[in-house]
C-alpha positions in Angstrom: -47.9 -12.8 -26.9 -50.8 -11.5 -29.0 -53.9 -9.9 -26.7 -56.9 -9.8 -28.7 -54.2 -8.7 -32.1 -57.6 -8.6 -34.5 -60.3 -7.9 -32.4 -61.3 -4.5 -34.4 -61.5 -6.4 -38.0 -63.9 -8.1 -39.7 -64.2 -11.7 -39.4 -63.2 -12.7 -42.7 -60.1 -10.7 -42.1 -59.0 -11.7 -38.8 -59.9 -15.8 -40.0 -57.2 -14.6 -42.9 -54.9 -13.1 -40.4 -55.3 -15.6 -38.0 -54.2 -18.1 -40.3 -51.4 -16.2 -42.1 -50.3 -15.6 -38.2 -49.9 -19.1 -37.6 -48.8 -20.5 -40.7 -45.8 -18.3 -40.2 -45.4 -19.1 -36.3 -45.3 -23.2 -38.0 -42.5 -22.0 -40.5 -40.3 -20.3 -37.9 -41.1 -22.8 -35.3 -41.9 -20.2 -32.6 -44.7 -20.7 -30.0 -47.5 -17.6 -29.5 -49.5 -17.2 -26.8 -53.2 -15.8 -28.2 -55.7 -13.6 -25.9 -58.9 -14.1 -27.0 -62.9 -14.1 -26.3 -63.5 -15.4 -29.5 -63.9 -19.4 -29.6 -63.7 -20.3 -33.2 -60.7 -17.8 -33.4 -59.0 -20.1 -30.2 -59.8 -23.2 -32.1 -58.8 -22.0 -34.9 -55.6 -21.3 -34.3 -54.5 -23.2 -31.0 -53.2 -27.0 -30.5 -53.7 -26.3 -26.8 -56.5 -24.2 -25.6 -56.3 -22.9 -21.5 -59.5 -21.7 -20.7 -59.7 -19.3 -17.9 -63.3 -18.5 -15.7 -64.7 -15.6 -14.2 -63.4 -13.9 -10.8 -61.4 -15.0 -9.5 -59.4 -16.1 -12.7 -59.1 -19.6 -12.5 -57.9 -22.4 -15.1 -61.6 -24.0 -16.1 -60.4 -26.3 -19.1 -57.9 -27.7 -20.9 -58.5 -28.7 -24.4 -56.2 -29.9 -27.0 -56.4 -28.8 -30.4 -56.0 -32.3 -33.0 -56.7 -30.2 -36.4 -54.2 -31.2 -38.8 -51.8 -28.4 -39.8 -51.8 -25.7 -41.9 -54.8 -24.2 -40.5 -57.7 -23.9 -43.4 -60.7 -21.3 -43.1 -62.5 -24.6 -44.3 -62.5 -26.3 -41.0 -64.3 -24.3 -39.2 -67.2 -26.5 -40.6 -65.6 -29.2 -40.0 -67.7 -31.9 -37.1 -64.2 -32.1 -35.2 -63.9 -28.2 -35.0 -67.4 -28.1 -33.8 -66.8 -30.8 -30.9 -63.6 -28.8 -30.1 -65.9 -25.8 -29.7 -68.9 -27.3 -27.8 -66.0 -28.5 -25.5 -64.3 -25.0 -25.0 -67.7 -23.5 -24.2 -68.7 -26.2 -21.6 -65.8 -25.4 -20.0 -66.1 -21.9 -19.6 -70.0 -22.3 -19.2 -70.1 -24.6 -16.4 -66.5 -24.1 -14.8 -65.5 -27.7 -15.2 -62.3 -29.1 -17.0 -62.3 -30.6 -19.9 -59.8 -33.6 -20.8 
């Protein structure tokens, strides 16, 4: 479980982390469970994204992640990673789920 692990760094060292993170998680097979307000960082690093509303906390989306492994800082300008995004934000800005 990481809450919100890089919050207090810049964001061209938290994209860095964020990938080193889970490049490693890959290698070692293990699954990690990311806190975070941060989209990009969610898409980023996710293959499933549980998006969670205001009060009272509810489940508002469900978004899988198809960017192709390892993780690249590249793709955040990629047209898929953008459609991932627009989708995790209509979820939490409208409250409905996303399939």
């Amino acid at each position: 479980l990481m809450d919100e692990p890089f919050s207090a760094l810049d964001e061209f060292k938290r994209e860095h982390l964020n990938i080193e993170v889970a490049d490693m998680a890959d290698k070692f097979g293990q699954t990690t469970i990311l806190v975070t307000h941060s989209i990009s960082e969610a898409v980023l690093m996710s293959d499933r994204i549980i998006a969670l509303g205001a009060n009272p906390g509810r489940m508002v989306g469900d978004i899988a992640v198809d960017l192709e492994r390892p993780r690249r800082p590249e793709m955040v300008g990629s047209d898929r990673f953008q459609k991932l995004s627009n989708d995790v934000r209509a979820a939490l800005s409208t409250g409905t789920e996303v399939l």
